[in-house]
VEXDREN-2710 file (C-alpha; in Angstrom, 1 decimal):
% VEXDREN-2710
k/r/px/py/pz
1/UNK/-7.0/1.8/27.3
2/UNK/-8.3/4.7/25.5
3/UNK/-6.0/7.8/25.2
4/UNK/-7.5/11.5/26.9
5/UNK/-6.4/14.8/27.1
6/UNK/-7.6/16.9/29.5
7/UNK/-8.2/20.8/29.1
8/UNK/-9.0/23.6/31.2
9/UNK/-7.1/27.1/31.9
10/UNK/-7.7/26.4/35.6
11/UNK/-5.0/24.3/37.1
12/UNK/-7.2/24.1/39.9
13/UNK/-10.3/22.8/38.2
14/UNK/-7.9/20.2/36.1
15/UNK/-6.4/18.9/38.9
16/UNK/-9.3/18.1/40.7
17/UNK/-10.8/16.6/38.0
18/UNK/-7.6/14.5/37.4
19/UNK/-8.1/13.6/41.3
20/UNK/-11.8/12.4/41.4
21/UNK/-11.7/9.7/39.0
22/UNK/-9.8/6.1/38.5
23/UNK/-9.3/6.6/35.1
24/UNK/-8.0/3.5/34.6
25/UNK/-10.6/1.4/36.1
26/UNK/-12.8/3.0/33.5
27/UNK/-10.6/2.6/30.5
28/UNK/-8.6/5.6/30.1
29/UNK/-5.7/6.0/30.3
30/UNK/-5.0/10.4/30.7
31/UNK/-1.7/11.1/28.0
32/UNK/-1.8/15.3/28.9
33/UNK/-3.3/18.2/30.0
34/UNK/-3.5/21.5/28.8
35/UNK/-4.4/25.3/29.1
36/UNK/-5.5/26.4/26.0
37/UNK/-6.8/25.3/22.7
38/UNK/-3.5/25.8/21.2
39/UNK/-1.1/23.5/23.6
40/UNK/-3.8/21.0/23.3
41/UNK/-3.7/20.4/19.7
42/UNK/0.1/20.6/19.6
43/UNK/-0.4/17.3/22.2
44/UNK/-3.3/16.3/20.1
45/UNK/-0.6/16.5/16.8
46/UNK/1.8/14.2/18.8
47/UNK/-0.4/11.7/20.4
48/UNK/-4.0/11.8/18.4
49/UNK/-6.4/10.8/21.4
50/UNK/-9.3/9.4/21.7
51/UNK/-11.5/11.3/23.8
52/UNK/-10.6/15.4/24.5
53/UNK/-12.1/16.5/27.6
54/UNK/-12.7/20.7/27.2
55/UNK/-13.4/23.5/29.2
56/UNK/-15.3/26.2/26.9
57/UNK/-13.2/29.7/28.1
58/UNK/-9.9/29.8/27.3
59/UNK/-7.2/32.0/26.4
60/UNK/-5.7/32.0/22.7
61/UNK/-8.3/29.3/21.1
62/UNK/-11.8/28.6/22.9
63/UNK/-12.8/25.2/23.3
64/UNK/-15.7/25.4/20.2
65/UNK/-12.8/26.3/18.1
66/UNK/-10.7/23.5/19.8
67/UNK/-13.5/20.8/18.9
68/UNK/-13.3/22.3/15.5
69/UNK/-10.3/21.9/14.6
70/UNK/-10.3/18.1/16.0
71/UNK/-13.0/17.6/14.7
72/UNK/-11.2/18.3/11.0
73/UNK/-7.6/16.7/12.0
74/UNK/-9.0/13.4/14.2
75/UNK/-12.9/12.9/13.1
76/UNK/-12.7/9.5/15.1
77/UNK/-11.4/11.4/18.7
78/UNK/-14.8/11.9/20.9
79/UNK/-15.1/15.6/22.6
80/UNK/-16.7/16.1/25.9
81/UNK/-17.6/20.0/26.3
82/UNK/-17.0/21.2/30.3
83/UNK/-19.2/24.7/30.7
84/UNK/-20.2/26.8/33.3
85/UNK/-23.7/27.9/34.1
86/UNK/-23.4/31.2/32.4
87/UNK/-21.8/29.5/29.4
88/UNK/-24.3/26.9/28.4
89/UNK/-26.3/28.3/25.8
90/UNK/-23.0/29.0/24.4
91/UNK/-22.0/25.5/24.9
92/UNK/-24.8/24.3/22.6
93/UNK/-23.1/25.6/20.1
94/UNK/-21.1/22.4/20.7
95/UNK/-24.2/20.1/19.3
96/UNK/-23.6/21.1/15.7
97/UNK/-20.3/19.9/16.4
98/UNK/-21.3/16.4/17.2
99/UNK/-20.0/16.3/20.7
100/UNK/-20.6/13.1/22.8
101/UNK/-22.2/15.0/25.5
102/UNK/-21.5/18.7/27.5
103/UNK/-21.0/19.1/30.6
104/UNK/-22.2/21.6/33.2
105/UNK/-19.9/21.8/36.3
106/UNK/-19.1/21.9/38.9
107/UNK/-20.0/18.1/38.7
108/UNK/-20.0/15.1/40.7
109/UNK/-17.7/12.2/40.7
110/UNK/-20.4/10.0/39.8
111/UNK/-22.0/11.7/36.9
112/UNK/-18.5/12.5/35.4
113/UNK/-18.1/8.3/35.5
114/UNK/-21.2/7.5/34.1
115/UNK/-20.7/10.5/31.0
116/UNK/-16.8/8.5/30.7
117/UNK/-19.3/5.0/30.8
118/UNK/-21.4/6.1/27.7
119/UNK/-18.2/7.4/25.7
120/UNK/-16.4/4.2/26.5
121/UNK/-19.7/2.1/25.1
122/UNK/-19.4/4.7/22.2
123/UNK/-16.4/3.8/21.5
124/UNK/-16.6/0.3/22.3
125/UNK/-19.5/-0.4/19.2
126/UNK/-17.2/0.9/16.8
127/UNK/-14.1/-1.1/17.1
128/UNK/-16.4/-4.5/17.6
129/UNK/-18.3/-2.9/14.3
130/UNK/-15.2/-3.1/12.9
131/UNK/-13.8/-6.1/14.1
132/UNK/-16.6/-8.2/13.7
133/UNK/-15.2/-11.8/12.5
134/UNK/-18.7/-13.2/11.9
135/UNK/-19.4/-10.7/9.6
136/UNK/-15.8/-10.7/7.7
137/UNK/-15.4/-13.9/7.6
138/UNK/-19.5/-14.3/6.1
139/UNK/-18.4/-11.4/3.3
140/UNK/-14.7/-13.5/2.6
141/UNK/-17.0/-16.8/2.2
142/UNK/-19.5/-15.5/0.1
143/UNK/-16.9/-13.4/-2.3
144/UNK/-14.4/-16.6/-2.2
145/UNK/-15.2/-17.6/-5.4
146/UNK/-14.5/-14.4/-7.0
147/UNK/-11.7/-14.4/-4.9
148/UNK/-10.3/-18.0/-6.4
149/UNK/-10.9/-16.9/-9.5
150/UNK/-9.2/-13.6/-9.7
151/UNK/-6.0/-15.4/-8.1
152/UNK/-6.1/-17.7/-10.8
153/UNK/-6.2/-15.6/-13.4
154/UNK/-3.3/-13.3/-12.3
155/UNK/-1.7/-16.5/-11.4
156/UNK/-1.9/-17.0/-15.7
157/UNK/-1.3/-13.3/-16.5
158/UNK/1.4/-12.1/-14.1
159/UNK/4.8/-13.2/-12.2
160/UNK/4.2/-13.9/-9.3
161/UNK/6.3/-15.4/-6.6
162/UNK/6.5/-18.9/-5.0
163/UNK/6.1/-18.0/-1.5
164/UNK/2.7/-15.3/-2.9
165/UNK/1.2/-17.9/-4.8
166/UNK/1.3/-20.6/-2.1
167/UNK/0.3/-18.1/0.7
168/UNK/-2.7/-17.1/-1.4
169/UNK/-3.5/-20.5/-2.9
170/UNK/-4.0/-21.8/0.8
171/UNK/-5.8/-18.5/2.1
172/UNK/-8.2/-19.3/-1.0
173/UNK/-8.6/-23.2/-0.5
174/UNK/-7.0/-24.1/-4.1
175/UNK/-4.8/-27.2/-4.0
176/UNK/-2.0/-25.9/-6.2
177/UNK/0.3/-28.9/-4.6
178/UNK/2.3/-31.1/-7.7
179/UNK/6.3/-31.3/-9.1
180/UNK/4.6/-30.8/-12.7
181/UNK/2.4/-28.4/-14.1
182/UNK/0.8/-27.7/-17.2
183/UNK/-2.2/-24.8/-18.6
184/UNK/-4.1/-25.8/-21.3
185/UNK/-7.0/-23.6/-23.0
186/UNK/-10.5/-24.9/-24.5
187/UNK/-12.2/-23.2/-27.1
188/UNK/-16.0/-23.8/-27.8
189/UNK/-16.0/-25.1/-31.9
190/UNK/-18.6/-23.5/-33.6
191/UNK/-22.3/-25.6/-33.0
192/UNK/-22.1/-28.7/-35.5
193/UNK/-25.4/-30.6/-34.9
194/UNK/-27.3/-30.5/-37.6
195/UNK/-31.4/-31.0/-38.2
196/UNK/-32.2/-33.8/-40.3
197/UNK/-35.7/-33.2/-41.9
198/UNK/-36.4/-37.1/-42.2
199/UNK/-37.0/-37.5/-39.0
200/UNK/-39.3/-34.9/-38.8
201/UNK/-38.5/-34.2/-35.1
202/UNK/-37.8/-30.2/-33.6
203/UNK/-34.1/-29.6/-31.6
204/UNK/-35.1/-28.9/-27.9
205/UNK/-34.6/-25.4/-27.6
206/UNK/-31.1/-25.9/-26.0
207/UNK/-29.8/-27.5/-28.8
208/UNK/-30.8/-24.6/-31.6
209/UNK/-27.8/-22.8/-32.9
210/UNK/-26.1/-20.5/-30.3
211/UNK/-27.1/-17.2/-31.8
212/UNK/-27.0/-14.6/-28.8
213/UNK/-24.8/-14.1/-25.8
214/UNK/-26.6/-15.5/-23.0
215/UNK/-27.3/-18.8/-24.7
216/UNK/-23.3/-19.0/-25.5
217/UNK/-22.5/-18.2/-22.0
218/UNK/-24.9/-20.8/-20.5
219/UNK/-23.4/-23.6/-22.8
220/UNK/-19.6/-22.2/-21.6
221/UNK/-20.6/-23.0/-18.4
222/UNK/-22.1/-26.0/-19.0
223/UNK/-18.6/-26.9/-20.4
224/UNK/-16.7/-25.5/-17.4
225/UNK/-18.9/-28.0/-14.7
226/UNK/-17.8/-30.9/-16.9
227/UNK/-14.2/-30.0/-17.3
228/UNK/-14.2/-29.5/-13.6
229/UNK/-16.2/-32.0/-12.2
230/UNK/-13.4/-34.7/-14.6
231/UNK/-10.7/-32.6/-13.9
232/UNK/-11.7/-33.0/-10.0
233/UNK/-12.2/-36.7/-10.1
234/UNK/-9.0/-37.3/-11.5
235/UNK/-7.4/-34.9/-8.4
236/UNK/-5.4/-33.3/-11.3
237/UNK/-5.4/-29.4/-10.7
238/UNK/-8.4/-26.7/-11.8
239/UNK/-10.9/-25.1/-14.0
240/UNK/-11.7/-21.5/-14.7
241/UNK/-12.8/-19.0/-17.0
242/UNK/-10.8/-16.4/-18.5
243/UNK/-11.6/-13.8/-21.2
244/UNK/-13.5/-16.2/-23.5
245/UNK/-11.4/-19.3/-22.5
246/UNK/-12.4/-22.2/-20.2
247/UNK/-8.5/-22.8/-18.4
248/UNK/-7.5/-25.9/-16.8
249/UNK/-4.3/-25.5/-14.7
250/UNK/-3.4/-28.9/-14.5
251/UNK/-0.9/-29.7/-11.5
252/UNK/0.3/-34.2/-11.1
253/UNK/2.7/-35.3/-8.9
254/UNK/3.9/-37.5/-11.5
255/UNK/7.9/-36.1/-12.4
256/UNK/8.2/-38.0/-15.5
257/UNK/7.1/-36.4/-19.0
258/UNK/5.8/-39.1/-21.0
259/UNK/4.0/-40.3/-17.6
260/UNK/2.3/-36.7/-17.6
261/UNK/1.8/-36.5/-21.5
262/UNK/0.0/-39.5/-20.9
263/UNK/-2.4/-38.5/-18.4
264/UNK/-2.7/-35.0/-19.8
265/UNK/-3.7/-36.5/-23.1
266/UNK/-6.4/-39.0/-21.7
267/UNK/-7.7/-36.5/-19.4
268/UNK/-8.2/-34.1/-22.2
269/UNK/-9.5/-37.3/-24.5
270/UNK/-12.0/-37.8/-21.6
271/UNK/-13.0/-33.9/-21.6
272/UNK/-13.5/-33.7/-25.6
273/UNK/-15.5/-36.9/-25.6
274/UNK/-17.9/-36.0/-22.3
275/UNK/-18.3/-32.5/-24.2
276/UNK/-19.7/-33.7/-27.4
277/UNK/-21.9/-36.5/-25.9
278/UNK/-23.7/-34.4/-23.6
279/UNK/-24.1/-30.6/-24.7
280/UNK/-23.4/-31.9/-28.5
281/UNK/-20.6/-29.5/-28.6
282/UNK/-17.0/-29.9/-30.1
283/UNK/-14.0/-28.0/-28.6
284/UNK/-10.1/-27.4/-29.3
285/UNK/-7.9/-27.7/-26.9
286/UNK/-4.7/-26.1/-26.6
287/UNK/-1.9/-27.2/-24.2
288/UNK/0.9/-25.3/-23.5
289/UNK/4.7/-26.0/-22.3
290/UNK/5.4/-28.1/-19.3
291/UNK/7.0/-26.4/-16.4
292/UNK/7.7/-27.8/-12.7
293/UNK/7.7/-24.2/-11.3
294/UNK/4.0/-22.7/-10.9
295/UNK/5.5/-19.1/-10.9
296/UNK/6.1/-19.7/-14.6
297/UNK/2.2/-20.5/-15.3
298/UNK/2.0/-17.6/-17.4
299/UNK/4.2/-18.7/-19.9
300/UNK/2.6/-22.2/-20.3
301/UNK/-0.6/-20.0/-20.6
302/UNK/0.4/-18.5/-23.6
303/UNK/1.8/-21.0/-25.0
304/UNK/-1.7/-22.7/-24.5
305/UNK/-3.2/-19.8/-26.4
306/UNK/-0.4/-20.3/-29.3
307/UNK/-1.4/-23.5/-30.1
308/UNK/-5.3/-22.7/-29.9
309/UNK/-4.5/-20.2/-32.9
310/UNK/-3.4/-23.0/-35.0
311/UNK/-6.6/-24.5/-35.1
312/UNK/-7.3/-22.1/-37.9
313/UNK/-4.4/-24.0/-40.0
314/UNK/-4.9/-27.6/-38.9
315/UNK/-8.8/-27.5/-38.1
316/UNK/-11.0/-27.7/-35.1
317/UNK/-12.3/-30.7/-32.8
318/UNK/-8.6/-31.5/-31.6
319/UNK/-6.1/-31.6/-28.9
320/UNK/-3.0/-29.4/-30.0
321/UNK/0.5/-28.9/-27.9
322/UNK/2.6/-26.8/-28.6
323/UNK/5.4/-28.7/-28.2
324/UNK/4.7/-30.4/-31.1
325/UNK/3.7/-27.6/-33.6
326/UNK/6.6/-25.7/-32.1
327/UNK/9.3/-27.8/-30.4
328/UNK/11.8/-24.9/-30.1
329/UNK/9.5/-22.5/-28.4
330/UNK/10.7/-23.7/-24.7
331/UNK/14.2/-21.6/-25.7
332/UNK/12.3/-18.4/-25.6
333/UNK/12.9/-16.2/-22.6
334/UNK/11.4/-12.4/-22.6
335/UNK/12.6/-10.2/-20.6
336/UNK/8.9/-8.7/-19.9
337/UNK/7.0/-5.8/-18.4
338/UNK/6.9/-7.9/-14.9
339/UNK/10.2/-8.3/-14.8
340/UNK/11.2/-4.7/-15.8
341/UNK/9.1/-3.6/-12.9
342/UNK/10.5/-5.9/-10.2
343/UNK/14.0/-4.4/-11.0
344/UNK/13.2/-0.9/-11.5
345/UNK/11.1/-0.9/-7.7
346/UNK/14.1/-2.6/-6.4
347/UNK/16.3/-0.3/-8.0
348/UNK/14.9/2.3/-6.1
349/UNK/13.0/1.3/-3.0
350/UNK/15.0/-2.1/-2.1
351/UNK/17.6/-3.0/-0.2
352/UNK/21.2/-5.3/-1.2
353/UNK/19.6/-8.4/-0.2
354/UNK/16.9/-7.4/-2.7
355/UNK/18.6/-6.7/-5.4
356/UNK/20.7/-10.2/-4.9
357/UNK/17.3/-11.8/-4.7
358/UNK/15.6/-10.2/-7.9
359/UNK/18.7/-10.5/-10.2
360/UNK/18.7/-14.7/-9.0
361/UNK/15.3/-14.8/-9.7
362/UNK/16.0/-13.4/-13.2
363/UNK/18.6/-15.2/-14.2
364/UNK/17.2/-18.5/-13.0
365/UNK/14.6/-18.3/-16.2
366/UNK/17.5/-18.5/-18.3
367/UNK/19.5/-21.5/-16.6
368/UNK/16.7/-23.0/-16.1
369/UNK/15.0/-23.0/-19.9
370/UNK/19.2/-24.0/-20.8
371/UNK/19.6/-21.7/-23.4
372/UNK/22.5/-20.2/-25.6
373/UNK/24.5/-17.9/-23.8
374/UNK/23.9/-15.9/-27.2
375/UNK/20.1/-16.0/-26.6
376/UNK/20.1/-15.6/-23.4
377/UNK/22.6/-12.4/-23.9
378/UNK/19.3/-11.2/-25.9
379/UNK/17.4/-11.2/-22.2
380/UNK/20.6/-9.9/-20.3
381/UNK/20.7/-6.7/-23.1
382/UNK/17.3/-6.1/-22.1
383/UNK/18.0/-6.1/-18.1
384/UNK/20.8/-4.0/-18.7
385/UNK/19.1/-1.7/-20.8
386/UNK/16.4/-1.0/-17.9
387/UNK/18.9/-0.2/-15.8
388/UNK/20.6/2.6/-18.0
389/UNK/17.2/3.7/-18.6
390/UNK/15.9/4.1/-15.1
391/UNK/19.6/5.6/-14.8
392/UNK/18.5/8.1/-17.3
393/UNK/14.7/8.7/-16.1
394/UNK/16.5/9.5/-12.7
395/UNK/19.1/11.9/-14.3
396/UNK/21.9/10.0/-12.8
397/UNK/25.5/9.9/-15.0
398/UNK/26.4/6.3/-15.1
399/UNK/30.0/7.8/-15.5
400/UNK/29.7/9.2/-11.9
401/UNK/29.2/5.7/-10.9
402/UNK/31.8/3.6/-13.3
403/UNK/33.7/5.9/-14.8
404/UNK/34.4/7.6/-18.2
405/UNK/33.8/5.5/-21.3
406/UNK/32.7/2.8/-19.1
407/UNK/30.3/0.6/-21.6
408/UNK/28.0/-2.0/-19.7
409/UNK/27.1/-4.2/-23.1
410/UNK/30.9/-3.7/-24.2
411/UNK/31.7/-5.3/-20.2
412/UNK/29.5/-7.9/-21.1
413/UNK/31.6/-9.9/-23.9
414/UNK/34.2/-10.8/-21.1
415/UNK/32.1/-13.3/-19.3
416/UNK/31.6/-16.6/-20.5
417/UNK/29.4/-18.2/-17.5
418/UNK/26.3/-17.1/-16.2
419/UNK/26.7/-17.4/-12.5
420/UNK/29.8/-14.4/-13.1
421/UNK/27.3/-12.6/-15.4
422/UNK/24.7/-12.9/-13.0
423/UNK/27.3/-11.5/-9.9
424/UNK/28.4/-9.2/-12.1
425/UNK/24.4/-7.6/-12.5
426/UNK/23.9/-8.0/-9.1
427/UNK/27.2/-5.7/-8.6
428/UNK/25.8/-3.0/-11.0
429/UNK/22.3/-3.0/-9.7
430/UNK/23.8/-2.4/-6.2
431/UNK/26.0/0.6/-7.1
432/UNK/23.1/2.0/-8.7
433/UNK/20.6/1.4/-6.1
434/UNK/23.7/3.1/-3.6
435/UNK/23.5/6.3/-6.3
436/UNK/19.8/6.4/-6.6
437/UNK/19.8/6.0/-2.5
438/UNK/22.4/9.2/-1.9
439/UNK/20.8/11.0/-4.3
440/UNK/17.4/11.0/-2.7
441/UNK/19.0/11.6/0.9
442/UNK/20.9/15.1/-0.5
443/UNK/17.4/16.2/-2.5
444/UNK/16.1/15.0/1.5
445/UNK/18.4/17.6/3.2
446/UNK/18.6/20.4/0.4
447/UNK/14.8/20.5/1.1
448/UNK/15.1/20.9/4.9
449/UNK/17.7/23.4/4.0
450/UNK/15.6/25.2/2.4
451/UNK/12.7/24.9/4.8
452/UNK/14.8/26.4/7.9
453/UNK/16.4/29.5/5.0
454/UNK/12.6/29.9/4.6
455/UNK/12.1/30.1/8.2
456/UNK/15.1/32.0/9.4
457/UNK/14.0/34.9/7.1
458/UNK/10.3/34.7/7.4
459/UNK/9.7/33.5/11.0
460/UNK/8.7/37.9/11.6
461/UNK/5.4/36.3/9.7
462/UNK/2.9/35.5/11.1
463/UNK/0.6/33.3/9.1
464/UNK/3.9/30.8/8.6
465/UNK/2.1/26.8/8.7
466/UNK/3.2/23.7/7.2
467/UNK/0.6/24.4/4.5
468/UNK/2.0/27.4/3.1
469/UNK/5.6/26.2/3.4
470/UNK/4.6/23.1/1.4
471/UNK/2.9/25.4/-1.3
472/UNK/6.3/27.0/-1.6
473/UNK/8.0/24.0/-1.9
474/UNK/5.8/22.4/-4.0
475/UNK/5.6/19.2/-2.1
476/UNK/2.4/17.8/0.3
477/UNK/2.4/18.6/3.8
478/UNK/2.1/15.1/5.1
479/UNK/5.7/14.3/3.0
480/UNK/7.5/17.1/4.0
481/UNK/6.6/16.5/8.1
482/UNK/8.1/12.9/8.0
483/UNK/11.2/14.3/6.0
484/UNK/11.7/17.3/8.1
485/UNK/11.2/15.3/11.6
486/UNK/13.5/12.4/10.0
487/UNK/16.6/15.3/9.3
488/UNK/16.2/17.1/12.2
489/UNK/14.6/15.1/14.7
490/UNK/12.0/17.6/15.4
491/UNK/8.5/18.4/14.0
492/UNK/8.5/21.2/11.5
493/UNK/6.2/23.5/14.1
494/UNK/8.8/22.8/17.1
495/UNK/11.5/24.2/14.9
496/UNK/9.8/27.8/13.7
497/UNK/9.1/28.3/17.5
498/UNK/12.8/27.6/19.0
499/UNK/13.9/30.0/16.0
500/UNK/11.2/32.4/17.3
501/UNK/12.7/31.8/20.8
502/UNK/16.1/32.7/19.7
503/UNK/15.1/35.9/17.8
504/UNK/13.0/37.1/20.8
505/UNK/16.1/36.1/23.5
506/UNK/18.5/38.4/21.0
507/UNK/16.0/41.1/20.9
508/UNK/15.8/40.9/24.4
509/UNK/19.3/41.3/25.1
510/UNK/20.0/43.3/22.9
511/UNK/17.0/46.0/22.6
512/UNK/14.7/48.0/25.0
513/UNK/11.7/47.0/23.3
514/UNK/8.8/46.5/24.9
515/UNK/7.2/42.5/25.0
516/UNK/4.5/43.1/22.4
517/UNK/7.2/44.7/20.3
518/UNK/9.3/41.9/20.4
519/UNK/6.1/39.7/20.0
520/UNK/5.1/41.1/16.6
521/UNK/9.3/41.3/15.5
522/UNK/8.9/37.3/16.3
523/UNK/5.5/36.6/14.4
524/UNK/3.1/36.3/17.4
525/UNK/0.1/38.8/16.9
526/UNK/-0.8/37.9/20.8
527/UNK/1.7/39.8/23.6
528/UNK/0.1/37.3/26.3
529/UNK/0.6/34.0/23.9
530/UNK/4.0/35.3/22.9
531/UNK/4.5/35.1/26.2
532/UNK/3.5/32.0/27.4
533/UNK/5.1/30.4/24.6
534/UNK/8.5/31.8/25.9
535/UNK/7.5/30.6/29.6
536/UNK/7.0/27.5/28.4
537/UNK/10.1/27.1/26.5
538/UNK/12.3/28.6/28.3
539/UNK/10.7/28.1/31.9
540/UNK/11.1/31.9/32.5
541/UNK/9.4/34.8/31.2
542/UNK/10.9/37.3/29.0
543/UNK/10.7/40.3/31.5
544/UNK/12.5/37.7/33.7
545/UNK/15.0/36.6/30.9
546/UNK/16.0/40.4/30.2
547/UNK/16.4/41.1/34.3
548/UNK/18.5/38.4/34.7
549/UNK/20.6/39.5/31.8
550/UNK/21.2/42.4/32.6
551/UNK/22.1/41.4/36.0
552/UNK/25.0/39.3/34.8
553/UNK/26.5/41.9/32.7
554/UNK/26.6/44.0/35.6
555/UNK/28.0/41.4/38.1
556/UNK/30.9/41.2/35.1
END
């Protein structure tokens, strides 16, 4: 059902309107009406609709300045202009506008069916434009290959989570399946064939020297099919390019290391030897650490790129792991960028369980590499540090929070086992993320506090509008309405007018001023909307409001 407001100053005319037609049959569903310009966008604020049926003469905003000002808050809501005879040059106006269509009454049931007909087509194309399968899933298809390849690459440069990286991996097609995973890197030698002048016979162009960038591309790719196409036929993971680096993530079910060392080494045999027999090409290969979680791919990657760099000290042509260059590498743990993000954003934005979650999933790099607690305090120093430091950033007092000379690092030396370290984080994180949490709810109500100070001694003015409030509290309109409706339970607009109301029912009792007095005293520059606005609040008018007040002071 598409949403419609309905808009005339004639209750009459909007009635009958309302009568004539089964909106619903058609597609509509009708979520107000209203008698000016001015009540309909306060609906149209509320509900945003689809289609805005208005009359052209109204009191307090005209329905060309109506349309404009949809137009400007809800460009997708369709406008149907109702005129009378005498109005429709003036209606043209509407044109300009882009109006679906204007409409000159009085008018019959059947025409006003077959003008809802062609908005409802209208509005129909766009949403099946938009939700055209054939056509997203043609665009996913042909950009899937990009697609597979940027995954793969963050899957080597970022940490990322299991439950991501599967979700992804089977939205993209990659078999990422395996208990034992391993990246290696391949690096193209420099050319080594060689012409030999006896044989008096010219190299084929594609085996001169690679001098410029488009030959050395071609010939990486050449080595990428054949390091995927035996990587493939051996079902043992995938092949990609990165920077200047051909990447194999290899992935085996086998769970025993000297099982996978074998096969990684005769699969990378295999590679080296297809390599230089066809494209007359060496390469090095580096191979990083083992690991039998793919979340930690990135750190096998760089190991892979460690070893590539000591080609330069043991030569070119060769398989090297890291492992054995540098057997004591797998006790590193860094306490990285990533992971500095993940606990400041749950530090702020996350919730207990969140912080339990991230502060595991930290921790679980250092039980799992089985460190020293004395390295691994190296890693914990740097988590606690980020902590203090977001503390800081946020001017928070960790005294406030743990009291006076209360030393996190000093804390630290009484533990012994990780699992009470790691509880012990989690307990810190939480208080702080409880801090961070009531801090943002009091700077939440100090600014509605000083929204409604604002308002209680300027609401007299009469150009007061979320736009200028926001410029005086420096924040942006759309911000400050979801903080303002969340504290107070009412929109920001709904607030200035009951304070209006309750100025104008004071003056009212308490004065002999005349309505438009009291108008202008309240902010409205318009006796006859002043009053409607009260009418409509109050369901009396103000000359009514004052009778009956005085009335009841002299009943008493």
């Amino acid at each position: 059902m598409y949403k419609l407001i309905l808009v005339d100053d004639e209750e009459e005319v909007r009635k009958g309107i309302l009568k004539k037609i089964e909106w619903q049959k058609y597609g509509f569903e009708v979520v107000g009406e209203a008698e000016n310009g001015r009540e309909a966008l306060e609906i149209g604020e509320k509900i945003i609709p689809d289609v805005v049926i208005t009359d052209i003469k109204m009191p307090f905003m005209d329905g060309i300045e109506l349309t404009k000002m949809i137009m400007e808050k809800f460009p997708g809501t369709k406008i149907i202009i109702l005129t009378g005879f005498d109005e429709f040059e003036y209606a043209q106006k509407a044109v300009k506008l882009n109006v679906v269509d204007y409409v000159l009454k009085p008018i019959s049931s059947k025409e006003f069916i077959q003008i809802l007909e062609k908005v409802r087509s209208i509005m129909d194309e766009e949403i099946a434009e938009k939700e055209d399968i054939k056509a997203l899933r043609k665009m996913y298809t042909k950009s899937l290959p990009i697609l597979r390849e940027k995954f793969l690459a963050s899957l080597i440069t970022k940490q990322l989570g299991q439950d991501e990286i599967y979700e992804k991996a089977n939205n993209y097609m990659i078999d990422l399946s395996g208990s034992t995973f391993i990246v290696a890197t391949l690096n193209i030698d420099q050319y080594h064939y060689t012409y030999n002048p006896k044989k008096k016979k010219k190299l084929p162009k594609d085996m001169e020297i690679l001098s410029n960038w488009e030959e050395k591309e071609l010939m990486k790719f050449a080595v990428l099919n054949i390091c995927d196409e035996i990587v493939k036929k051996r079902g043992l993971g995938n092949v990609f390019i990165h920077n200047e680096y051909i990447v194999v993530l290899v992935c085996s079910h086998e769970k025993h290391r000297d099982m996978v060392m074998g096969k990684i080494n005769s699969l990378f045999q295999e590679i080296g030897v297809a390599i230089e027999k066809l494209l007359k090409l060496t390469v090095t290969i580096g191979i990083g650490t083992i690991f039998n979680d793919i979340g930690l791919a990135k750190e096998s990657y760089d190991n892979a790129l460690c070893a590539l760099d000591y080609r330069l000290v043991i030569g070119n042509n060769r398989i090297i792991f890291i492992d054995d260059i540098e057997p004591k590498r797998k006790e590193r743990i860094v306490f990285d960028e990533d992971k500095e993000h993940l606990l400041v954003s749950n530090l702020k934005v996350g919730t207990p369980i969140d912080i339990e979650n991230t502060v595991k999933h930290l921790f679980k790099e250092i039980i799992d590499s089985q460190v020293s607690l004395n390295h691994g305090q190296i890693y914990i120093y740097e988590m606690l540090t980020t902590i203090l430091k977001e503390a800081r950033n946020l001017n928070i007092d960790i005294e406030q929070i743990f009291g006076e000379n209360y030393n996190l690092f000093f804390e630290l030396n009484r533990f012994y086992d990780l699992i009470e370290i790691q509880n012990w984080v989690t307990e810190i994180c939480i208080k702080v993320m409880n801090f961070i949490t009531k801090n943002r709810r009091d700077s939440y109500r100090l600014l509605v506090d000083k929204a409604k100070d604002y308002v209680n001694n300027n609401y007299h003015e009469k150009d007061i509008t979320i736009d200028k409030m926001c410029k005086y509290l420096y924040i942006s309109p759309t911000y400050f309405s979801s903080i303002f409706k969340r504290e107070t339970k009412m929109t920001f607009i709904n607030y200035l007018t009951q304070t209006r109301m309750e100025a104008a029912k004071e003056l009212l009792r308490t004065t002999n001023f005349k309505n438009f007095e009291i108008a202008e005293r309240v902010g409205y520059s318009e006796p006859n909307y002043f009053s409607y606005c009260f009418k409509k609040n109050l369901c009396i008018s103000p000359t009514s409001y004052r009778k009956s007040f005085q009335n009841h002071r002299k009943l008493r």
